[in-house]
C-alpha positions as CSV (number, residue, x, y, z in Angstrom):
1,X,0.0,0.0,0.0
2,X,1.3,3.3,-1.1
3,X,0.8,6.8,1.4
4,X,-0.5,9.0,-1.1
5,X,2.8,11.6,-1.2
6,X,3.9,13.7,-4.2
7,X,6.9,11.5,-4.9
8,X,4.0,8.3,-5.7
9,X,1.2,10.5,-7.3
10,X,4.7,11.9,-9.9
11,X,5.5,8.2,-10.2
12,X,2.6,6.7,-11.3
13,X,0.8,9.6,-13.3
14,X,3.7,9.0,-15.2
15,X,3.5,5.1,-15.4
16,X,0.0,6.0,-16.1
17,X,1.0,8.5,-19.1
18,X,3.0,5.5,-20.6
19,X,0.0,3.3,-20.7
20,X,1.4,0.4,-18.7
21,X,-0.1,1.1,-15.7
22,X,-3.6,1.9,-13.8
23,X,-4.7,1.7,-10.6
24,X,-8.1,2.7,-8.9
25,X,-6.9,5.1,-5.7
26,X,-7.7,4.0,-2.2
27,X,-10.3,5.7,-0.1
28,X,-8.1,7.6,1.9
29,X,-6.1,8.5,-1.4
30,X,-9.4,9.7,-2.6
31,X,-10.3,12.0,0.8
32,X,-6.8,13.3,0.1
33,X,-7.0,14.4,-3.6
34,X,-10.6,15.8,-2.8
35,X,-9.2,18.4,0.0
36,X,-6.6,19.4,-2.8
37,X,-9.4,19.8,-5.5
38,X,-11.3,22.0,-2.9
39,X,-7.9,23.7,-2.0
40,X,-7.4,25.0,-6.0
41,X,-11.2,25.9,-5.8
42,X,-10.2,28.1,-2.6
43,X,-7.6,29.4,-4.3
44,X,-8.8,30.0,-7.6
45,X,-11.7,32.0,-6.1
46,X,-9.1,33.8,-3.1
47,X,-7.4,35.1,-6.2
48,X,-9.8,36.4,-8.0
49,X,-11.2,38.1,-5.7
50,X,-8.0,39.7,-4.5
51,X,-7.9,37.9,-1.1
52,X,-4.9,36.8,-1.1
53,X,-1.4,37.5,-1.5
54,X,0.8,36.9,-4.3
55,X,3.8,35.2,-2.4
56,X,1.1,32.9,-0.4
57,X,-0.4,32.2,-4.5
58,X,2.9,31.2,-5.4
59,X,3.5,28.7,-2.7
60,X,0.2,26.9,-3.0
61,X,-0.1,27.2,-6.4
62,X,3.9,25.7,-6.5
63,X,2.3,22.7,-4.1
64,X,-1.0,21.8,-6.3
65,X,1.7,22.1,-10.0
66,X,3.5,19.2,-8.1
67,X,0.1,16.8,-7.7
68,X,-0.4,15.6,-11.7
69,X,-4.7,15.8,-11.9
70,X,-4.8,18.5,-9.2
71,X,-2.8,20.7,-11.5
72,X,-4.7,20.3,-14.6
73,X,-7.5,20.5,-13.0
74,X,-6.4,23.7,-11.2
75,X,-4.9,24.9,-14.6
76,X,-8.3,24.5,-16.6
77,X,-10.3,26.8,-13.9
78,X,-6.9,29.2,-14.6
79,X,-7.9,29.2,-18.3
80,X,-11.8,29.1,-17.9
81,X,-11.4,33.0,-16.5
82,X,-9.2,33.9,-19.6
């Protein structure tokens, strides 16, 4: 059983990429990627709305780039505003 960590969502997002391996996330993987979709929803909205700062943007923003479907995910509500 894998912790869910940056280091093992990297690793197999990109086993996943290559088409040689899927896996169905365990439920506590799945509690943990739902608090980091509500996380870019927070900060989406924070944002545009002015509520928060850029170097706190930067760091959160720096944290969700490293989780692979958290940061597309995060980077399609980016472009939705455009």
């Amino acid at each position: 059983m894998y912790k869910l960590t940056y280091k093992n969502l990297r690793k197999f997002h990109q086993i996943h990429l290559d088409g040689n391996y899927e896996r169905t996330p365990t439920p506590s993987e799945t509690s943990e990627l739902n608090q980091m979709y509500h996380l870019s929803n927070r900060l989406y909205l924070s944002s545009k709305n002015n509520k928060i700062s850029n170097q706190n943007y930067i760091k959160v923003a720096s944290q969700l780039d490293t989780l692979p479907l958290v940061s597309i995910y995060f980077r399609d509500l980016l472009k939705s505003d455009i």
